[in-house]
KEZALO-776861 format. One line per field, with one value per residue (C-alpha): residue in one letter; chain; x, y, z. Coordinates in pm, 1 decimal. Example, Ala and Ser with C-alpha at 12.3 -4.5 7.8 and 13.67 -1.06 7.14 Angstrom:
2
resn c(A / S)
chain c(A / A)
x c(1230.0 / 1367.0)
y c(-450.0 / -106.0)
z c(780.0 / 714.0)
END
This chain:
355
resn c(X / X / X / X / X / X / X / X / X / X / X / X / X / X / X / X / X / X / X / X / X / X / X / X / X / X / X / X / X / X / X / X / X / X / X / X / X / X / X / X / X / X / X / X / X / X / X / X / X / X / X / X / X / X / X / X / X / X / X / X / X / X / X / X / X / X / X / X / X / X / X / X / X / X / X / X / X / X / X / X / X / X / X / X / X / X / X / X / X / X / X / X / X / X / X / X / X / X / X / X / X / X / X / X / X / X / X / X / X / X / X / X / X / X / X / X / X / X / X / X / X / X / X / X / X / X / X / X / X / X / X / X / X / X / X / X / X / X / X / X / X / X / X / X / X / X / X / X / X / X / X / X / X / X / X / X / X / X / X / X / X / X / X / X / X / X / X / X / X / X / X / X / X / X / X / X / X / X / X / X / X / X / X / X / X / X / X / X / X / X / X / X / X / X / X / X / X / X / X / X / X / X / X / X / X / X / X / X / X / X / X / X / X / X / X / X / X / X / X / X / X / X / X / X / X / X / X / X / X / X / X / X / X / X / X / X / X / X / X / X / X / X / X / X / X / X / X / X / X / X / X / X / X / X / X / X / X / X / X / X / X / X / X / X / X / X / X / X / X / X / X / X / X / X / X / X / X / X / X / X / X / X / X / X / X / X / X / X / X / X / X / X / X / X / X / X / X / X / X / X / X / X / X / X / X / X / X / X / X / X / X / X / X / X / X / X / X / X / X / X / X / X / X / X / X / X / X / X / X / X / X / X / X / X / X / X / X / X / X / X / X / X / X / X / X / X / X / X / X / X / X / X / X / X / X)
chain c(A / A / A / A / A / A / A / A / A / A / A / A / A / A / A / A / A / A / A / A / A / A / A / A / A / A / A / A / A / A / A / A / A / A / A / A / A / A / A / A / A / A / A / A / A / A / A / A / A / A / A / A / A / A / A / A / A / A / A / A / A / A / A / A / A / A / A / A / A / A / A / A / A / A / A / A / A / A / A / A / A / A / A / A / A / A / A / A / A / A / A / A / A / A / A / A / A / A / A / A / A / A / A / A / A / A / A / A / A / A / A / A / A / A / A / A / A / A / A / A / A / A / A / A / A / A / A / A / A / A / A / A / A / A / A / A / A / A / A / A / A / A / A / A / A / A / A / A / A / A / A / A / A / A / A / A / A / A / A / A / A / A / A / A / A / A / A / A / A / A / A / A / A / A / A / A / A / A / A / A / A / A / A / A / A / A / A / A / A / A / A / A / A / A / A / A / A / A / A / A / A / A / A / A / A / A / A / A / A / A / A / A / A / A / A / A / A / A / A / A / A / A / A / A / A / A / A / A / A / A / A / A / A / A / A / A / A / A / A / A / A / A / A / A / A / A / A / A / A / A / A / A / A / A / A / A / A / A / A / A / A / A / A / A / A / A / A / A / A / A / A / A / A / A / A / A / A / A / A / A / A / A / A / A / A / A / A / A / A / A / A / A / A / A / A / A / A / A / A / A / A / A / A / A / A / A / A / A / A / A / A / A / A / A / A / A / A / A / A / A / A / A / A / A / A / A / A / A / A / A / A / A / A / A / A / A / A / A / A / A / A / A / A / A / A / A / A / A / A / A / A / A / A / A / A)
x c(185.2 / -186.4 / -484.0 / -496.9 / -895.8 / -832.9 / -641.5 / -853.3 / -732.5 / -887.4 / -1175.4 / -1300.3 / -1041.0 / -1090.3 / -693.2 / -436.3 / -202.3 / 170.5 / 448.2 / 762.6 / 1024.3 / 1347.9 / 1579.8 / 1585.6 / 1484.6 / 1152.5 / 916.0 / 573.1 / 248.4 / -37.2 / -336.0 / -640.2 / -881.0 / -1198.2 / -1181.9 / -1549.9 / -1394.5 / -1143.2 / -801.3 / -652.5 / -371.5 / -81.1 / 236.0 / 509.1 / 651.9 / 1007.1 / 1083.6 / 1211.0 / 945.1 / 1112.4 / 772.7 / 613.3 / 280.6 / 365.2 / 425.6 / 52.3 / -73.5 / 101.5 / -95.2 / -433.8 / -426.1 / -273.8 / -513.3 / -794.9 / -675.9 / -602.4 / -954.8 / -1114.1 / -826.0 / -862.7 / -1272.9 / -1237.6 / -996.7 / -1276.8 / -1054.7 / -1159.0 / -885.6 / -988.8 / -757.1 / -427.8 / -73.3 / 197.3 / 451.3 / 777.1 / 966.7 / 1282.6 / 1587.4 / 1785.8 / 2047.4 / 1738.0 / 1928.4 / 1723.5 / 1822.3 / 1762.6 / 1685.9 / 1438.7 / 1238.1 / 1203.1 / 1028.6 / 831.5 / 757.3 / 655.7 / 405.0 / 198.0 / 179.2 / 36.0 / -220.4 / -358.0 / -443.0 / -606.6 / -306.1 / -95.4 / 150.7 / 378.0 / 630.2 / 591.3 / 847.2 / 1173.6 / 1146.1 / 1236.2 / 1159.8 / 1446.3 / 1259.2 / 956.1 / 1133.4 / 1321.9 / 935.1 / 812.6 / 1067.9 / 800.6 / 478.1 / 286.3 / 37.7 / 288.6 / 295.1 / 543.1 / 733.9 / 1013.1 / 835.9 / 853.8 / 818.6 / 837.8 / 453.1 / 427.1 / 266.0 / 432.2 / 762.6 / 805.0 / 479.1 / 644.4 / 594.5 / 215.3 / 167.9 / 336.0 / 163.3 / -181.3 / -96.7 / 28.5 / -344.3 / -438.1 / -289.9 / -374.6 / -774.5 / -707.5 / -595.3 / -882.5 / -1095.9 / -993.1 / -769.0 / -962.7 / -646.4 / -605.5 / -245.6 / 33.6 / 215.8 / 320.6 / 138.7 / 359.2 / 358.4 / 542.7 / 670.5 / 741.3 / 984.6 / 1170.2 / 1156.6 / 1064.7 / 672.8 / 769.6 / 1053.6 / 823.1 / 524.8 / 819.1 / 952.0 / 587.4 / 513.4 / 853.8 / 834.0 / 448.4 / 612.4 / 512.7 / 728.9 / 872.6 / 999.9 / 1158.9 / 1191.1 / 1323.7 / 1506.5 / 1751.3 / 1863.3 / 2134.0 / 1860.0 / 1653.0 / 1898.2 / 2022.8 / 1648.6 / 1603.5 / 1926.8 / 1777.0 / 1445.8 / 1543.8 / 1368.7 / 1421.8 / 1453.2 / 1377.6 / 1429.3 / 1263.1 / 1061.7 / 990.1 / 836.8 / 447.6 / 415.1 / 599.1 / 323.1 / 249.8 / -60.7 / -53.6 / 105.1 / 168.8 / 308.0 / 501.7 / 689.4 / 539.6 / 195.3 / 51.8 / 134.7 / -175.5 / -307.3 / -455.3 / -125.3 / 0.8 / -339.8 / -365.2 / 3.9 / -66.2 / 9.3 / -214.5 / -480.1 / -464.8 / -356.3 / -296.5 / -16.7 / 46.5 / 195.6 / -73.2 / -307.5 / -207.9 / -435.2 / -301.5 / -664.8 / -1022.9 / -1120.0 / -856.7 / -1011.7 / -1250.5 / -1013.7 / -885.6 / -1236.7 / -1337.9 / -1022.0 / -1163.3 / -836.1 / -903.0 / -796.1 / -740.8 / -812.1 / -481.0 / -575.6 / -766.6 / -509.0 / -215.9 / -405.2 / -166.4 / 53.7 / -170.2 / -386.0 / -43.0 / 70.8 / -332.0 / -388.9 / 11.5 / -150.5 / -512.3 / -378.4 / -165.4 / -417.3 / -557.6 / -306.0 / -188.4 / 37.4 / -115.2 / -54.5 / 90.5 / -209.8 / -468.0 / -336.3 / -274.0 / -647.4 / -740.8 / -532.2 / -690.4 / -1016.5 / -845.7 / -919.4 / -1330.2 / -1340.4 / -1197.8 / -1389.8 / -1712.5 / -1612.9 / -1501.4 / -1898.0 / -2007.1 / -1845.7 / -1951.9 / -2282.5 / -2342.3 / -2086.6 / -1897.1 / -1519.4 / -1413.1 / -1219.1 / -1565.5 / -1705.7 / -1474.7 / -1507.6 / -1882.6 / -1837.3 / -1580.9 / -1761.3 / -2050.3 / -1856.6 / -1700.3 / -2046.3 / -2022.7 / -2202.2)
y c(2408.3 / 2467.4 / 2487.9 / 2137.5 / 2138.1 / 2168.7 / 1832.4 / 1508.3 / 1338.7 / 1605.7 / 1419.3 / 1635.2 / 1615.4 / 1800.3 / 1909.4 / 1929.6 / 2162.5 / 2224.8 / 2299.8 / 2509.5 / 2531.8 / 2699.8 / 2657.0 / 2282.4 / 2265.6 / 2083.5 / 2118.7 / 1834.1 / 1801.8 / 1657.0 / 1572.2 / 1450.4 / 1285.6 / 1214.8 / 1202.9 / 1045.1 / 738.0 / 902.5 / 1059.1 / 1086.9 / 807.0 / 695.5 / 684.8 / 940.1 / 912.7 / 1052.6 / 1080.3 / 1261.9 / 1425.7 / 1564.8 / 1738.9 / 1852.3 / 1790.2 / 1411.8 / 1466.2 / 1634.4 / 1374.7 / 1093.6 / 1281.3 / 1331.2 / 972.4 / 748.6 / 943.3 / 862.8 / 498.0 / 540.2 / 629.0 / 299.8 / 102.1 / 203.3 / 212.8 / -182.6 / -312.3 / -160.3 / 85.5 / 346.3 / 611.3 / 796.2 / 850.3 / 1044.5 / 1068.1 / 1280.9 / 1332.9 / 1462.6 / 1613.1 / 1499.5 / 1629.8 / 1438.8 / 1271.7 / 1227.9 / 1387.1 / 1343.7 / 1566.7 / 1604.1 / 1953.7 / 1861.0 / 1598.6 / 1774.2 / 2045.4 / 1787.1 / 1664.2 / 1996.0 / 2061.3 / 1727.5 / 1816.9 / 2179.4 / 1950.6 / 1854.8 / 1518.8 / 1515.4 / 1329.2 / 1050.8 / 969.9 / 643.4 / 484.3 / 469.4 / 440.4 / 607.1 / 608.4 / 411.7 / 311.8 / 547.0 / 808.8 / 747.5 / 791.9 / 1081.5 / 1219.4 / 1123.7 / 1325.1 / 1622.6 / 1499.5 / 1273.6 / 1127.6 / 925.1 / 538.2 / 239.5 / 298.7 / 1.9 / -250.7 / -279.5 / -581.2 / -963.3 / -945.8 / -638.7 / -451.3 / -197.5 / -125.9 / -199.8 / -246.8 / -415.4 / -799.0 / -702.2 / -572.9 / -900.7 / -1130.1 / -968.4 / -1017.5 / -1365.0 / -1441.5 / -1266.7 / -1468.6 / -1794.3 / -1673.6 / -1569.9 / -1934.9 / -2096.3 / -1907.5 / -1855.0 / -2205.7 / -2385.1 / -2524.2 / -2556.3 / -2395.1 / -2211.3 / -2546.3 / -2558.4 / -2227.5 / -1990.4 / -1677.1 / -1367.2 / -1143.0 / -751.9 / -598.4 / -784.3 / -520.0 / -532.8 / -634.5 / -791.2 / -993.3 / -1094.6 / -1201.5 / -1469.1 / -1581.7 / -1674.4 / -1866.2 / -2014.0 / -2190.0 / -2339.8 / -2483.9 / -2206.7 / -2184.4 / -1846.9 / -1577.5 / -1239.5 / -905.8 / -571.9 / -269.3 / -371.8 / -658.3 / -777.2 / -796.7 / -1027.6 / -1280.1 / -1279.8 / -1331.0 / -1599.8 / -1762.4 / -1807.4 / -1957.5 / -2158.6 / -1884.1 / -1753.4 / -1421.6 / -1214.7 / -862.9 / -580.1 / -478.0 / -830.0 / -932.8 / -813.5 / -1020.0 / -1319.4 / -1676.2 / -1743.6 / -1839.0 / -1497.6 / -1189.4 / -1001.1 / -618.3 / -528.5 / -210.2 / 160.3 / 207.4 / 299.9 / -21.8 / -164.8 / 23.8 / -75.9 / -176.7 / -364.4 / -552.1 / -637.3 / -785.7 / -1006.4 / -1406.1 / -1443.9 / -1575.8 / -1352.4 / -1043.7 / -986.1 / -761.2 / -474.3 / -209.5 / 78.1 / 219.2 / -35.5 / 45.7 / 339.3 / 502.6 / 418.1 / 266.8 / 44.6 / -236.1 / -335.3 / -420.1 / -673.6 / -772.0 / -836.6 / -1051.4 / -1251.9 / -1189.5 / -1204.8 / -840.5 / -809.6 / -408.5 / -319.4 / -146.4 / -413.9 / -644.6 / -426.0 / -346.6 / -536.7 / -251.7 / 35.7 / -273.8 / -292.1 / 90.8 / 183.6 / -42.6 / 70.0 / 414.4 / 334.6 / 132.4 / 374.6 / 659.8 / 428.1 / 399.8 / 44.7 / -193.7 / -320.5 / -692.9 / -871.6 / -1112.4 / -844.4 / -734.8 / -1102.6 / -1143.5 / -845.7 / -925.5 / -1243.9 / -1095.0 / -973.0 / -1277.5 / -1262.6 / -928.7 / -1014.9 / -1278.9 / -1106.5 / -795.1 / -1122.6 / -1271.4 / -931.3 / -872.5 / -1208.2 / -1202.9 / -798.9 / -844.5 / -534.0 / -511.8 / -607.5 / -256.8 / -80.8 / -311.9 / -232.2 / 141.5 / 150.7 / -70.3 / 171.1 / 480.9 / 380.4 / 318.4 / 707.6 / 832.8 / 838.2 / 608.1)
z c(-916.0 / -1001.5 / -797.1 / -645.9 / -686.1 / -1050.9 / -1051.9 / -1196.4 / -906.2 / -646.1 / -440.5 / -265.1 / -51.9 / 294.7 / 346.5 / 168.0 / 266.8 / 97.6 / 366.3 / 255.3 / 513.3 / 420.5 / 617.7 / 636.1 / 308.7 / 341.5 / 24.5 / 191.8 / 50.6 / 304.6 / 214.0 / 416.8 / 212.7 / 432.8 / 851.9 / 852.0 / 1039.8 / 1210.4 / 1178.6 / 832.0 / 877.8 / 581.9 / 545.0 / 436.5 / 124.9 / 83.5 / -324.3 / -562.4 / -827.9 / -1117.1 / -1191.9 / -861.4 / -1014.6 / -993.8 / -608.1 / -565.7 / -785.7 / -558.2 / -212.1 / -357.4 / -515.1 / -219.4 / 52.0 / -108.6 / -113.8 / 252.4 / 290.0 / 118.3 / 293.6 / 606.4 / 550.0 / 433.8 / 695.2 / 939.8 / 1106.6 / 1280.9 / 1095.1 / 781.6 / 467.5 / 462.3 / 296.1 / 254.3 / 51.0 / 128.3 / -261.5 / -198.8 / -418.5 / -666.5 / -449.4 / -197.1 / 79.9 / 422.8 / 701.0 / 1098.2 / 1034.2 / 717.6 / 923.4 / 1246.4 / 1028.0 / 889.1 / 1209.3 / 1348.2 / 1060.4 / 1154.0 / 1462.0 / 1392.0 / 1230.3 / 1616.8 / 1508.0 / 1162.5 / 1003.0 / 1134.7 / 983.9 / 925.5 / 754.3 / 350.9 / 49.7 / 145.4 / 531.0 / 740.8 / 1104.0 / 1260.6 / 1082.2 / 1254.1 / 1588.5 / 1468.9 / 1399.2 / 1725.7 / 1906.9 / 1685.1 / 1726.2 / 1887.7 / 1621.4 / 1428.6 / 1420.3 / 1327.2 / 1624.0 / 1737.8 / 1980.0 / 2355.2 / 2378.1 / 2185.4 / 2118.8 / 2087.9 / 1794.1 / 1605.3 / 1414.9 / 1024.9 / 899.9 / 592.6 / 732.8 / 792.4 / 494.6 / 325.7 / 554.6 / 418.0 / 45.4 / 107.5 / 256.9 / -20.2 / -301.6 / -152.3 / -157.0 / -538.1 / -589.8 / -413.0 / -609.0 / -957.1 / -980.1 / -749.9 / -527.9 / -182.8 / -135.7 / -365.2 / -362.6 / -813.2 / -854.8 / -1053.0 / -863.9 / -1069.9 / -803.4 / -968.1 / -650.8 / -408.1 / -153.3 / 242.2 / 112.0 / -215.2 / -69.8 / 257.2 / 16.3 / -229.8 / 96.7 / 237.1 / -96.4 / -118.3 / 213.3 / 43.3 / -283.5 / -504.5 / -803.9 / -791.7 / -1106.2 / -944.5 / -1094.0 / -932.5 / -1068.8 / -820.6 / -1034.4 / -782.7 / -496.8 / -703.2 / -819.7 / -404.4 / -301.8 / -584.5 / -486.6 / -166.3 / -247.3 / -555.5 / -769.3 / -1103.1 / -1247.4 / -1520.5 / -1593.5 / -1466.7 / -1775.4 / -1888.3 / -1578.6 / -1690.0 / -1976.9 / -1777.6 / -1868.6 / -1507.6 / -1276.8 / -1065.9 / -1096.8 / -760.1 / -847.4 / -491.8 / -660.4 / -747.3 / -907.5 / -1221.6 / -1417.9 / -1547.7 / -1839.4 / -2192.3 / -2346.5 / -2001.3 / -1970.2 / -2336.7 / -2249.3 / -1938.2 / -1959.4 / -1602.3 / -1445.2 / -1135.8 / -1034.1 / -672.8 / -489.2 / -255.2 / -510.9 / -465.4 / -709.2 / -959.2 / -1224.9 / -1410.3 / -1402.2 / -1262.0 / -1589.0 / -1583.1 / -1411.8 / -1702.3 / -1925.8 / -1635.4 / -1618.2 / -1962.0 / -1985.2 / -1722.4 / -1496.0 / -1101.7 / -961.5 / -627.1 / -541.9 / -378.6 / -86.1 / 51.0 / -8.7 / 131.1 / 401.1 / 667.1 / 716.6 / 832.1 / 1024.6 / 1231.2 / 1279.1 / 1309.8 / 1633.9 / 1752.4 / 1749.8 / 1871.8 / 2154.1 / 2283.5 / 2280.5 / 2520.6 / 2698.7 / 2680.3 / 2399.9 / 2113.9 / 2060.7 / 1760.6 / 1740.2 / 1743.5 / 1454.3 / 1313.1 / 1392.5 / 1160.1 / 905.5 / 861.1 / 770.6 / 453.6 / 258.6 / 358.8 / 216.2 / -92.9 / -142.7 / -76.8 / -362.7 / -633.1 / -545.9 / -573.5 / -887.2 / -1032.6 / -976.0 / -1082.9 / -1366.2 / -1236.5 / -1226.3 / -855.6 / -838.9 / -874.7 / -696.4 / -389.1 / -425.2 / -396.5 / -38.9 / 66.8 / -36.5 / 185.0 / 448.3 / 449.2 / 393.1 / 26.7 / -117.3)
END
């Protein structure tokens, strides 16, 4: 692996550290974007790389989004991630995250960690029998917050879509909209089954072709294959899978008036958004958006460094400032006549002392 400073995505990042264990077999990457808020705090993803480079790339990327996110979402938690290189057959061990566990905690508190793509809640316990600054923990109690952060993070993109609509289409609810939903997975599948229940008319794609046409069975959707789902005609498109998808050739492709979902780092680089732009398609930058999730494992954490339980509508009540703040970067952006992706990173930038 080369010198990670060397990499285009390097961001000045202030950690980023690559943990080795051998006898569990643990090959991590960490990195810590910016602490100017607070902690670095995002999720761990468990994958498999078949060019390391890709994993580093993945770390230095998705902290810096953690940064902006967790800037925009006005958390007090700065911008982290980690990536755990997972083998082919994406064998996950005791042994493996214990070590993991133990490196975060050597940290002292400049990561926290959480659940991501590839872990899963009884990881996150398995972690906090390790360390002590990990979040997404089951609840203790009905109204409690914590747990999955997957429903938060689909209730915040579901807010999110509807705000698209009022502004770009000018309606009042989803109700006839055509919503194209790329991934049916714990978000993807929570955001179709919040527009379902408003009338939206639904078309599901996932690489997991027998998940979609179950989901779509359920809500009366259709599907479509996974690699036809981009250039599907439809009033918003809502990517919920991996990022990286909208380039030249994808954007030159799109049949859509909006594009708003909780896949991160959608565009495939920075410059990506103007192309969105100059087609006069609505973006919705996807980590203030998806912001639901780390609002719910963020005030788990925060509330019980304090000492007491979080509560489900305190992070409700955040969430539902999502929609302002979008709003606020689509005026920006209309009135400057700069993409709403830039427009987003300048905000967050200032708000990590940046800017």
């Amino acid at each position: 692996m080369t010198a990670f400073w060397t990499e285009p995505d390097f961001d000045d990042h202030e950690l980023v550290q690559v943990v080795r264990e051998r006898q569990s077999g643990l090959t991590a990457i960490i990195a810590v974007h910016s602490s100017h808020l607070g902690p670095g705090a995002g999720g761990t993803r468990f994958w498999h790389y078949p060019n390391p480079k890709d994993g580093l790339r993945d770390a230095l990327r998705l902290s810096r989004g953690m940064s902006y996110k967790n800037a925009m979402a006005g958390l007090p938690m700065g911008g982290g991630k980690a990536v755990i290189l997972a083998d082919k057959a994406r064998a996950k061990t005791p042994e493996m995250l214990a070590a993991f566990g133990d490196t975060v905690e050597k940290l002292g508190g400049q990561y926290v960690t959480a659940e991501d793509v590839g872990m899963s809640e009884a990881d996150m316990v398995a972690l906090s029998q390790r360390t002590a600054h990990v979040s997404g923990l089951p609840v203790s109690g009905e109204n409690a917050a914590g747990g999955d952060p997957g429903p938060f993070t689909s209730y915040g993109i579901y807010l999110g879509i509807l705000a698209a609509i009022r502004y770009k289409l000018g309606k009042d609810s989803a109700r006839g909209v055509h919503v194209a939903v790329q991934g049916v997975g714990s978000v993807g599948g929570g955001v179709a089954r919040l527009l379902a229940r408003d009338g939206a008319k639904l078309t599901l794609a996932d690489i997991d072709e027998g998940a979609a046409q179950k989901l779509a069975h359920d809500l009366g959707a259709t599907v479509v294959a996974a690699d036809a789902i981009m250039t599907t005609p439809c009033d918003v498109l809502s990517p919920n899978a991996l990022g990286a998808i909208l380039d030249e050739h994808s954007i030159a492709a799109l049949d859509t008036a909006i594009v708003a979902g909780g896949a991160n780092n959608q565009l495939a680089r920075a410059h990506h958004g103007e192309p969105l732009f100059a087609r006069d398609i609505l973006y919705a930058p996807d980590y203030v958006i998806n912001a639901g999730g780390i609002i719910s494992v963020a005030s788990e954490y925060l509330a019980r460094r304090e000492g007491r339980v979080g509560s489900v509508e305190e992070v409700k009540e955040r969430i539902r400032q999502i929609p302002g703040r979008l709003e606020e970067i689509w005026q920006e952006s209309a009135s400057t006549r700069t993409s709403p992706d830039i427009v987003a990173d300048r905000m967050a930038q200032k708000l990590i002392g940046r800017g």
